[in-house]
KOLVEX-676470 format. One line per field, with one value per residue (C-alpha): x, y, z; residue number from 1; residue in one letter. Coordinates in Angstrom, 1 decimal, padded with zeros to 4 digits. Layout:
% KOLVEX-676470
xx: c(X/...)
yy: c(Y/...)
zz: c(Z/...)
k: c(NUM/...)
r: c(A/...)
***
This chain:
% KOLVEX-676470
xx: c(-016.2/-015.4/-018.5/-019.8/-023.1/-021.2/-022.3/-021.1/-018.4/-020.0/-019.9/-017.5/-016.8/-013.0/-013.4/-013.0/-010.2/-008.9/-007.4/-004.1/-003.5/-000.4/000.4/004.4/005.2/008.9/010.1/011.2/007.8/005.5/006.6/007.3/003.7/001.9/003.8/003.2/-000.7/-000.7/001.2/-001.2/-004.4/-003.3/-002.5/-005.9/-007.6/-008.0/-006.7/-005.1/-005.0/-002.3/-002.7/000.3/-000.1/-002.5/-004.7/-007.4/-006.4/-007.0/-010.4/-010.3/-010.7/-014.1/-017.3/-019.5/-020.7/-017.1/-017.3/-014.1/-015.0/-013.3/-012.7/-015.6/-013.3/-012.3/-014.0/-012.0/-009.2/-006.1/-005.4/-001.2/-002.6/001.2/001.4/-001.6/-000.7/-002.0/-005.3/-007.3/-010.1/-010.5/-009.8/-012.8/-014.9/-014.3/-014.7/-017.8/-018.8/-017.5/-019.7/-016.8/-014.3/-011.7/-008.2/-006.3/-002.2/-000.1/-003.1/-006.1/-009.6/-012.8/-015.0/-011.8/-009.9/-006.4/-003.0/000.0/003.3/003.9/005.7/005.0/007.1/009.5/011.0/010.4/012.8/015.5/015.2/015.4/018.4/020.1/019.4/020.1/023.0/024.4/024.1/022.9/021.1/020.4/018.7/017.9/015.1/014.2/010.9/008.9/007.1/003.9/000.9/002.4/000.1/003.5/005.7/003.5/002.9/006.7/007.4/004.9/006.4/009.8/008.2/006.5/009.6/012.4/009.2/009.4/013.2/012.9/014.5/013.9/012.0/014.0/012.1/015.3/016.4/013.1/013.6/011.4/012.7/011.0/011.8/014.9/018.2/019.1/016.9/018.8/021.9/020.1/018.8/022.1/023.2/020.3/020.5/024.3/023.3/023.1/026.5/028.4/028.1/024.5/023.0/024.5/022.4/019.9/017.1/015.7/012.2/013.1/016.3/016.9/017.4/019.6/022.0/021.8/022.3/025.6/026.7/025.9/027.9/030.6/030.8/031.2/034.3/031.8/032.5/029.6/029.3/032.5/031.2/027.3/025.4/022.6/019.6/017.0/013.2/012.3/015.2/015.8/018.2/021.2/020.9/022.9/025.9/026.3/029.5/028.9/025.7/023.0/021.0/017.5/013.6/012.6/009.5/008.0/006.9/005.8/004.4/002.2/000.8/000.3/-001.9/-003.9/-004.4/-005.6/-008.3/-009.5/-009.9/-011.6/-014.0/-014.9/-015.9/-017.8/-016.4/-016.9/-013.7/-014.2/-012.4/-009.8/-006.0/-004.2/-000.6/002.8/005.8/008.8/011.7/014.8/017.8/021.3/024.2/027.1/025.9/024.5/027.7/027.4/030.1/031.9/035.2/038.5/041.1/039.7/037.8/040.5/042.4/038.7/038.9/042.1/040.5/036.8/035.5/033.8/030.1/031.4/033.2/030.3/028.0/030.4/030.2/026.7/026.5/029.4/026.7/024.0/026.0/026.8/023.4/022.1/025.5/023.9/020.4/021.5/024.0/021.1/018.5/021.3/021.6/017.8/017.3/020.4/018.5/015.0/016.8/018.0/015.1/013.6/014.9/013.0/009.8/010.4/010.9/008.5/006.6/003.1/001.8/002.6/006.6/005.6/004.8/008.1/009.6/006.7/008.0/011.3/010.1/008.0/010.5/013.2/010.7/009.8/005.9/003.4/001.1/000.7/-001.8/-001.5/-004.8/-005.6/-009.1/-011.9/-015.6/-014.2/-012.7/-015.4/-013.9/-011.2/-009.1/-006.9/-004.1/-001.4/-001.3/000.6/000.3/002.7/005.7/005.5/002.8/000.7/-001.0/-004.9/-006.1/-010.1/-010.6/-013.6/-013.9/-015.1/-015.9/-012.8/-014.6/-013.5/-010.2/-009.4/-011.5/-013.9/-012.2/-008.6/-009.4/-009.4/-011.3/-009.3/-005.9/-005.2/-003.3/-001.3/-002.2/-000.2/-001.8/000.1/-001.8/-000.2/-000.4/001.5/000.9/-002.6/-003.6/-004.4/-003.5/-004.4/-002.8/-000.8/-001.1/001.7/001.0/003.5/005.1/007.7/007.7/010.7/008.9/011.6/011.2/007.8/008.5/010.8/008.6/005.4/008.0/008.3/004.9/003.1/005.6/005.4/001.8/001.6/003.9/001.7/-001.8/000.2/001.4/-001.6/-003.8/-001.5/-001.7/-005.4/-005.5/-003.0/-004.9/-008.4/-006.7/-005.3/-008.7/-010.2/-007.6/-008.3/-012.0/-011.8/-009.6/-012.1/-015.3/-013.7/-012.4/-015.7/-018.6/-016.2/-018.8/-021.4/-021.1/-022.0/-023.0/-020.6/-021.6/-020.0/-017.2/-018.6/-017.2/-014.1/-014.8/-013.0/-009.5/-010.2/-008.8/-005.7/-008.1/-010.1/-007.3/-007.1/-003.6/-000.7/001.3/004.4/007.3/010.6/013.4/017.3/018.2/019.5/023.6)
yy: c(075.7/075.7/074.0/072.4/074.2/077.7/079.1/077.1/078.5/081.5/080.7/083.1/083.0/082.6/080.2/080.2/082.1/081.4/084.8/085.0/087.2/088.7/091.9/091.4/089.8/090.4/088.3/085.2/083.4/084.9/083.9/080.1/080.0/081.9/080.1/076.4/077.4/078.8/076.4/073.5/075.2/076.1/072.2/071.7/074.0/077.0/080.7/082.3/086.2/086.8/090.4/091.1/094.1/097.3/096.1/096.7/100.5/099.9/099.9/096.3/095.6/097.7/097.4/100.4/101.4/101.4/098.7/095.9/092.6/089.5/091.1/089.8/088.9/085.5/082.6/081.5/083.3/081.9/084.4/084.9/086.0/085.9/089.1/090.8/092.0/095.1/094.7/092.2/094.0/094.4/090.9/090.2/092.9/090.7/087.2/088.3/089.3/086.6/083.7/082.3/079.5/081.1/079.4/081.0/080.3/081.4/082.0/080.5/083.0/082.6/081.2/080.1/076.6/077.5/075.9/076.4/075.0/073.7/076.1/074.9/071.7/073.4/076.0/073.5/070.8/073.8/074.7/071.3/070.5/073.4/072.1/068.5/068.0/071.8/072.4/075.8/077.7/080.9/081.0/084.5/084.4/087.0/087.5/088.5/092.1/092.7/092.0/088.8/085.5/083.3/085.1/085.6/081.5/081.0/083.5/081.1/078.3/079.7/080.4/076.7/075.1/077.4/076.1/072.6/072.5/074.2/077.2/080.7/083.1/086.1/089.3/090.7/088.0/088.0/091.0/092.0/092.1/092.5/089.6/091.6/090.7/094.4/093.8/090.5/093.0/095.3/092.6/091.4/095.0/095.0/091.4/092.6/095.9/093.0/091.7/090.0/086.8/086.7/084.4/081.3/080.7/083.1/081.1/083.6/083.7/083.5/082.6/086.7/087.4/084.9/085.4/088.9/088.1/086.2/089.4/091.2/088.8/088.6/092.2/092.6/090.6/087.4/083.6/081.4/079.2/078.6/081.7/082.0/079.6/080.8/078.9/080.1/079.4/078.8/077.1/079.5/079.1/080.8/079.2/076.2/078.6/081.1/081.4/079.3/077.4/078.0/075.4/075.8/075.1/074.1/075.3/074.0/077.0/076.1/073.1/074.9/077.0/073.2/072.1/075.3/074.6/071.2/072.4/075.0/072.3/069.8/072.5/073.6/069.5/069.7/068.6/069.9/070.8/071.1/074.5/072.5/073.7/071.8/071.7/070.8/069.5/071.5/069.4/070.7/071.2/070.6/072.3/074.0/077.0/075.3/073.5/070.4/069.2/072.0/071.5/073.5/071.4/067.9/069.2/070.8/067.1/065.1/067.8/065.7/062.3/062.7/059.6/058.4/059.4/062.6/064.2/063.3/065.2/067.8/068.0/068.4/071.3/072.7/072.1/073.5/076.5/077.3/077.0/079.8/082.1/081.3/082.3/085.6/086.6/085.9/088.0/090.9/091.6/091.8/094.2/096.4/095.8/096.8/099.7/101.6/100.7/102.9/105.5/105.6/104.7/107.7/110.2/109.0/112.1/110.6/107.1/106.6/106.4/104.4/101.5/101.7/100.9/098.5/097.0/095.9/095.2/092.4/091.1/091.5/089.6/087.1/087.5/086.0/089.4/093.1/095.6/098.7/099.9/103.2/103.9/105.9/106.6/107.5/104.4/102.1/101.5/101.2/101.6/100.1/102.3/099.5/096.1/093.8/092.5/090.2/091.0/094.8/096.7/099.3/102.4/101.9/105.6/104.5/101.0/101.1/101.4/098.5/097.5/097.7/094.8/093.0/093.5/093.0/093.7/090.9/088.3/088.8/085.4/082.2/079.1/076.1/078.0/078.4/082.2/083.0/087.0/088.7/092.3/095.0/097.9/101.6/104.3/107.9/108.4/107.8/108.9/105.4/105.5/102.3/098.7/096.7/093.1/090.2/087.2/084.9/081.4/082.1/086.0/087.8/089.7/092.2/093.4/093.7/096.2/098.0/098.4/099.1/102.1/103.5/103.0/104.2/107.7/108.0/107.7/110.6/113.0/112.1/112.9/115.9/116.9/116.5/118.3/121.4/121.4/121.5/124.2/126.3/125.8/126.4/130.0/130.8/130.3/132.5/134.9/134.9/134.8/137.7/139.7/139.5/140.3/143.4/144.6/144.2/145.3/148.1/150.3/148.0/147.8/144.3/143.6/140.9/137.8/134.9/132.8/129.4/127.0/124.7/121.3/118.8/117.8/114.8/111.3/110.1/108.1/111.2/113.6/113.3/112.1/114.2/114.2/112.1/114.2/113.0/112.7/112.2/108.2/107.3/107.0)
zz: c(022.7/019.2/018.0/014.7/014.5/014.3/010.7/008.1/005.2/003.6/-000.3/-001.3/-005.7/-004.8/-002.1/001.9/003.1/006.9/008.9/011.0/012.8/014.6/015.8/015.5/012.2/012.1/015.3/014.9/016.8/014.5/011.0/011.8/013.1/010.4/007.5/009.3/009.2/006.2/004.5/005.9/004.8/001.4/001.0/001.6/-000.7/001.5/001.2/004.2/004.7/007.1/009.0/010.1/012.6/012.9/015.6/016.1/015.2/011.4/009.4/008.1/012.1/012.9/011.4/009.9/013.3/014.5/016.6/017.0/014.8/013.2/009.1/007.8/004.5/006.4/007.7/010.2/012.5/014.1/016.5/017.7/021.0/022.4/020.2/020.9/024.7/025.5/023.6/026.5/026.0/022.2/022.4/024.4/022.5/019.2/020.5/022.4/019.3/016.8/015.6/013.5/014.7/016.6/017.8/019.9/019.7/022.9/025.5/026.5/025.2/026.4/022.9/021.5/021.1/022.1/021.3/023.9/024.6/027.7/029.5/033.2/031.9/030.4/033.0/035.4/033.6/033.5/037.0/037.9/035.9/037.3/040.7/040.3/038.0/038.6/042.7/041.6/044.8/043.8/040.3/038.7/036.3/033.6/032.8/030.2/030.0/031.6/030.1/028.0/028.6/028.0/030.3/033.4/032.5/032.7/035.2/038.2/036.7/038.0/041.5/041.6/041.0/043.4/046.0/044.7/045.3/048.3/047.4/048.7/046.8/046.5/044.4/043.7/041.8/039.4/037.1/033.9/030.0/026.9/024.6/023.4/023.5/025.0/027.8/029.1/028.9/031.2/033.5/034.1/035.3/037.3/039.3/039.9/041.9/044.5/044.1/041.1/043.7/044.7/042.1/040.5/037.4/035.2/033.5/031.0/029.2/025.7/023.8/023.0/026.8/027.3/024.8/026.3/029.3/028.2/026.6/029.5/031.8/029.8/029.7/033.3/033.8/034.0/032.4/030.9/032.1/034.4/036.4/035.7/034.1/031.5/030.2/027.1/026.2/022.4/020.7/018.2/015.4/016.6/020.2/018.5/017.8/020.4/022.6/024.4/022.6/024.7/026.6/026.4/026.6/022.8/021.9/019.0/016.9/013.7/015.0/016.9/013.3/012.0/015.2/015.1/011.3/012.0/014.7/012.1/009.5/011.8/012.6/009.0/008.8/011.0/014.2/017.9/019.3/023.6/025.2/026.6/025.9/023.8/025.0/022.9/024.9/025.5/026.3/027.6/025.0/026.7/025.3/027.1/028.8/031.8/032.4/030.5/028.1/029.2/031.4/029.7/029.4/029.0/026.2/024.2/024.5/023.8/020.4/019.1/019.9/018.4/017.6/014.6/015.5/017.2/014.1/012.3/014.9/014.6/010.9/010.8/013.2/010.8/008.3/009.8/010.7/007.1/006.0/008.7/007.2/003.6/004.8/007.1/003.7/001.6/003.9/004.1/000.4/-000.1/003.0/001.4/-001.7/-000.3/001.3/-002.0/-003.4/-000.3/-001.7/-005.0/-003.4/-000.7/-004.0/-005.7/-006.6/-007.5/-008.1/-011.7/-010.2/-007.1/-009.5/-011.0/-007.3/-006.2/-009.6/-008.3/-004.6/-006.6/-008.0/-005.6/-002.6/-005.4/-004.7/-007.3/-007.0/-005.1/-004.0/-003.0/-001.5/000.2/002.0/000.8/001.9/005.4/005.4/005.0/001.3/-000.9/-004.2/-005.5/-006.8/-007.6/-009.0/-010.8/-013.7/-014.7/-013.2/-013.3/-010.7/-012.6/-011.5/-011.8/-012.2/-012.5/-010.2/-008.4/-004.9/-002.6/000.6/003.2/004.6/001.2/001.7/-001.8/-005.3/-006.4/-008.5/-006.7/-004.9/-007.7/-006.3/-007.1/-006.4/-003.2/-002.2/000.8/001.1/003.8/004.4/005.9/007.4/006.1/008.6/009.7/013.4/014.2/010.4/008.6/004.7/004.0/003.1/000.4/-000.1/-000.9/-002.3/-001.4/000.3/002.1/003.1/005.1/008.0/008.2/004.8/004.6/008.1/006.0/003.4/005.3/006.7/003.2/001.3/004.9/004.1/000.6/000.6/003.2/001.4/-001.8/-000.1/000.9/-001.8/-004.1/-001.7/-001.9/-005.7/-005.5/-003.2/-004.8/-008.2/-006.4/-004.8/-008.3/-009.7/-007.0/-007.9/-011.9/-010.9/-008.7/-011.0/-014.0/-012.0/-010.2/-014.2/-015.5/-012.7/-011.1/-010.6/-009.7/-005.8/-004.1/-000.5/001.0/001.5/003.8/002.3/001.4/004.2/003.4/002.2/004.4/002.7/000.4/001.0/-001.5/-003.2/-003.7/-005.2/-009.1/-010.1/-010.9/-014.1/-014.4/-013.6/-015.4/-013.1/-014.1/-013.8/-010.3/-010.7)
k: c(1/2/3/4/5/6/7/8/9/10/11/12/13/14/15/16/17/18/19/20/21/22/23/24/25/26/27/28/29/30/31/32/33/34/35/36/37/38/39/40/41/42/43/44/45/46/47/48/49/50/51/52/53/54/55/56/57/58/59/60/61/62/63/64/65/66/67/68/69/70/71/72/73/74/75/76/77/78/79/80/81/82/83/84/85/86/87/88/89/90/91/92/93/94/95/96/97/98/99/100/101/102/103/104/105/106/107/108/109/110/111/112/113/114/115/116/117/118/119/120/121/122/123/124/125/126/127/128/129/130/131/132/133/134/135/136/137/138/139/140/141/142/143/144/145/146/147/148/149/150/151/152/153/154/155/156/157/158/159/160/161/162/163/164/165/166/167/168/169/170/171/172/173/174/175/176/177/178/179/180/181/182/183/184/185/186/187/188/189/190/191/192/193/194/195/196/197/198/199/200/201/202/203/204/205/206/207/208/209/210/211/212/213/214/215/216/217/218/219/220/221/222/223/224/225/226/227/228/229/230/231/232/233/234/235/236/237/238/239/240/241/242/243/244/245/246/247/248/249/250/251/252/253/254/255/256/257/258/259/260/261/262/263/264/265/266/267/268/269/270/271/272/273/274/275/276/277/278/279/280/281/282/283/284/285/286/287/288/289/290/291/292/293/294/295/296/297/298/299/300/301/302/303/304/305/306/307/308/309/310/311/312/313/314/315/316/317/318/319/320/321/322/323/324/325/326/327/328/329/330/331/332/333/334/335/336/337/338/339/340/341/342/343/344/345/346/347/348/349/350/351/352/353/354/355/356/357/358/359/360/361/362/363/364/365/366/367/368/369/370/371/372/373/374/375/376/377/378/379/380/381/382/383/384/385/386/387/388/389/390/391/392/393/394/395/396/397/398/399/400/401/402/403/404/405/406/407/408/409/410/411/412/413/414/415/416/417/418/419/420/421/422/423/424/425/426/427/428/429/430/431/432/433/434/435/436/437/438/439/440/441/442/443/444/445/446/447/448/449/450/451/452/453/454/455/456/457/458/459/460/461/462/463/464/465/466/467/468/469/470/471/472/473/474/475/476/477/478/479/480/481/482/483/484/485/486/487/488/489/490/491/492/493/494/495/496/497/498/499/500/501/502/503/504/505/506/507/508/509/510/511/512/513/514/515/516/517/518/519/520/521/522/523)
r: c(X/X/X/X/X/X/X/X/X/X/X/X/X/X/X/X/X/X/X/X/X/X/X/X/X/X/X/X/X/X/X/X/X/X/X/X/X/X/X/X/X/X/X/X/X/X/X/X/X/X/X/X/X/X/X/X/X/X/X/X/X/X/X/X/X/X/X/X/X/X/X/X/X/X/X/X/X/X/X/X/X/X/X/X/X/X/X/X/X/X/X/X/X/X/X/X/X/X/X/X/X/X/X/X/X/X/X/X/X/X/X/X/X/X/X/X/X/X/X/X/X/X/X/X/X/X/X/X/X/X/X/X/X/X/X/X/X/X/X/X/X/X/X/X/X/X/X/X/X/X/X/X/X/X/X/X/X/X/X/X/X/X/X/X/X/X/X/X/X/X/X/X/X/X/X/X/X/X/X/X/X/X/X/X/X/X/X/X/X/X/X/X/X/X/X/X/X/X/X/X/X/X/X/X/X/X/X/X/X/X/X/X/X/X/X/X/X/X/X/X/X/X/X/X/X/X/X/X/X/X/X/X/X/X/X/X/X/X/X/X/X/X/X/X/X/X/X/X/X/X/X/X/X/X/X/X/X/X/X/X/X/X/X/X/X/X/X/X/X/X/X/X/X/X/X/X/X/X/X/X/X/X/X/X/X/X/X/X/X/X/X/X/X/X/X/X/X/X/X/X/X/X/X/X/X/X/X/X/X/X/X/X/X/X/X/X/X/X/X/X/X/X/X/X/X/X/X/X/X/X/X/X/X/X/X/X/X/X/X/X/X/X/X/X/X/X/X/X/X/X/X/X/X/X/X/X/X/X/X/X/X/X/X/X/X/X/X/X/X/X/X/X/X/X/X/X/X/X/X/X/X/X/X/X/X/X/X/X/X/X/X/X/X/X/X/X/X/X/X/X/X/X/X/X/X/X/X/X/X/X/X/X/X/X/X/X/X/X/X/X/X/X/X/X/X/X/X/X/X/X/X/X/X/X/X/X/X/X/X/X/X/X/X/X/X/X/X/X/X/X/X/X/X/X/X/X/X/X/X/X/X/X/X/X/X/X/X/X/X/X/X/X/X/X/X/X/X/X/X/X/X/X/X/X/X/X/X/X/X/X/X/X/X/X/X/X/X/X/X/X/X/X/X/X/X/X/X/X/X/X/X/X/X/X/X/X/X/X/X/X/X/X/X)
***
């Protein structure tokens, strides 16, 4: 139970600030979601701090005896739990140990309100579609990966309904995917090591694998859906345009950020919310890869004799299908973009130069500010090394360190004006570097992968780098040192004594900064 007597709001100086948290910001389910939230609690005079991967690996997500907690910087945490697969028990370890309000999006948590869409309903209303208005018999169903709350959810729901219809169960015909479109491909090579015959219909656990498993079909000499017919789960974007457009389960994704942003701010009122899921529909979405509206001929000569209301329909899909070519244009140019600018950050030889390609990555993403953190104190703090100002990011050679808890320097928060922080952790391997922080409305979660990619590098080869130069000057020193005593006490003769032991290798935030090194201009 989420429950009004939980600690109240800690009085922060900047104001309360409400945590999401996903650990797989760049698919298409996780940015609807977190922007809906935050988008909600902004309006209403809260501060969101988006985490958008790293757990519960990075340092923000332990406290100082090392143990798994809720980052004490929020006071609230929507939690993508969809995304989080893999990490039951950390899960567990921070709710058990979490007095704040907790919701849960995607799976149902013990100590956590939770907010699912109805997925029972919806493969069900598929399966029986299939059945009823298609005569399909053998129904081949794709799962999700192991370990996923929605997909073992969907993948019953599958198994209740072939019962309800009285259809066989058939293992071979149930095969696992992993939410990518290359894993439909594979499922459909897979279900057809029975025979290209043996199944009439695939219903697939997200939109991804079925448009996979349409590629995959048509690949093998197969026709959707005049041969197979080929159902989806989510409604995505492109489901509307694929070849043939893809009926499907619509699942209401951002509202589900705007209903778990709603329980949050009942809660901080003071209101009890009771344990008990709360469940968005998920009706069924009928194109023309199940069969309907699709019948050859008749609907070439029905294309010369559109009626009024049915060129207009047609219009606006024409319409809407522009608008995603805009969007995808617009998204490809600032990825090529992001990508030379890559380059720069990648040569970046010390700080002073990163700025100058954090600069444009500002201005190119269009976010209000930027941080680039890196951890100190054995990561229970850090620095800030860049920040904007304006609309340039500048190297901060002296900032003070802070509490990782903090997340970001006093005074970074202003009450009255509500920011929507998205913090991306900044590892190599299982070395963590540290983190930068966007402050913006609408942020493209493919970008802020690519550039989590090259800050995470270029602050390795930096650490590197700067660690080498203060070895090579300390040996040089020993040398020089060395040289001068021998010269002068040469026939003075000196018991050894033990070499002093090494000091461990500092942290980036440790290693003084190197000079600026002038490069040529980029051609």
């Amino acid at each position: 139970m989420t429950r009004a007597d939980d600690p109240p709001v800690r009085k922060r100086p900047g104001g309360p600030a409400i945590g999401i948290l996903s650990n797989a910001f760049g698919d298409p389910y996780s940015i609807p979601i977190a922007q809906g939230a935050a988008h909600k609690l902004a309006q209403n005079g809260y501060h969101t701090i988006s985490f958008t991967g790293g757990f519960p690996s990075a340092p923000f997500y332990r406290n100082n005896d090392g143990h798994i907690c809720l980052p004490p910087a929020v006071d609230a945490m929507i939690l993508l739990s969809a995304t989080l697969r893999g990490h039951d028990e950390e899960l567990k370890a921070m709710l058990d140990a979490c007095s704040a309000p907790v919701i849960s999006i995607g799976a149902n948590l013990a100590h956590a309100s939770s907010v699912t869409a109805d997925d029972e309903t919806g493969v069900f209303q598929a399966i029986a579609h299939l059945v009823k208005r298609h005569d399909c018999k053998r129904i081949a169903f794709i799962a999700g990966p192991e370990g996923s709350f929605d997909g073992a959810r969907r993948l019953a729901a599958y198994r209740i309904a072939l019962e309800s219809f009285k259809l066989p169960w058939d293992p071979t015909l149930a095969v696992r995917g992993d939410y990518e479109a290359r894993s439909g491909r594979e499922a459909v090579l897979e279900l057809r090591r029975n025979g290209s015959r043996s199944f009439d219909a695939i219903v697939a656990a997200n939109d991804l694998m079925a448009i996979g498993a349409i590629e995959g079909l048509r690949a093998g000499g197969l026709r959707v859906p005049d041969d197979i017919k080929v159902v989806g789960f989510d409604d995505m974007e492109e489901a509307s345009f694929t070849s043939p457009p893809l009926t499907t389960v619509r699942q209401p994704i951002a509202e589900q950020g705007l209903c778990a942003a709603d329980l949050v701010l009942r809660v901080l009122a003071g209101e009890t919310i009771e344990d008990v899921p709360t469940h968005i529909s998920t009706p069924l979405v009928i194109r023309q890869s199940c069969g309907c509206g699709h019948s050859g001929g008749e609907n070439t000569r029905r294309n010369a004799q559109l009626t009024g209301g049915e060129a207009e329909d047609r219009e606006l899909v024409g319409d809407a299908l522009r608008g995603v070519v805009r969007r995808h244009l617009g998204l490809q140019r600032v990825h090529r973009e992001l990508s030379r600018i890559g380059d720069d950050i990648l040569a970046a030889p010390g700080f002073p130069e990163l700025a100058l390609g954090a600069t444009k990555v500002l201005r190119l993403l269009n976010a209000q500010r930027f941080l680039l953190c890196v951890y100190a104190g054995n990561q229970r703090q850090a620095r800030v090394v860049l920040e904007s100002s304006g609309r340039d990011v500048v190297f901060r050679n002296e900032s003070q360190a802070f509490a990782v808890s903090q997340l970001v320097p006093m005074g970074f928060l202003k009450a009255g004006r509500p920011s929507q922080l998205w913090v991306e952790p900044l590892r190599v391997g299982d070395e963590q570097l540290g983190y930068f922080v966007i402050d913006a409305d609408a942020p493209d979660g493919h970008s802020h992968l690519e550039l989590r990619h090259h800050l995470s590098s270029a602050l390795h080869r930096i650490g590197l780098t700067r660690e080498l130069r203060r070895v090579y000057a300390a040996e040089r020193a020993g040398r020089l040192s060395s040289s001068g005593s021998s010269s002068k006490n040469a026939a003075v003769s000196h018991p050894s004594s033990p070499p002093p032991a090494p000091s461990p290798p500092p942290t980036i935030a440790q290693v003084p900064a190197s000079p600026p090194v002038r490069r040529p201009p980029r051609p």
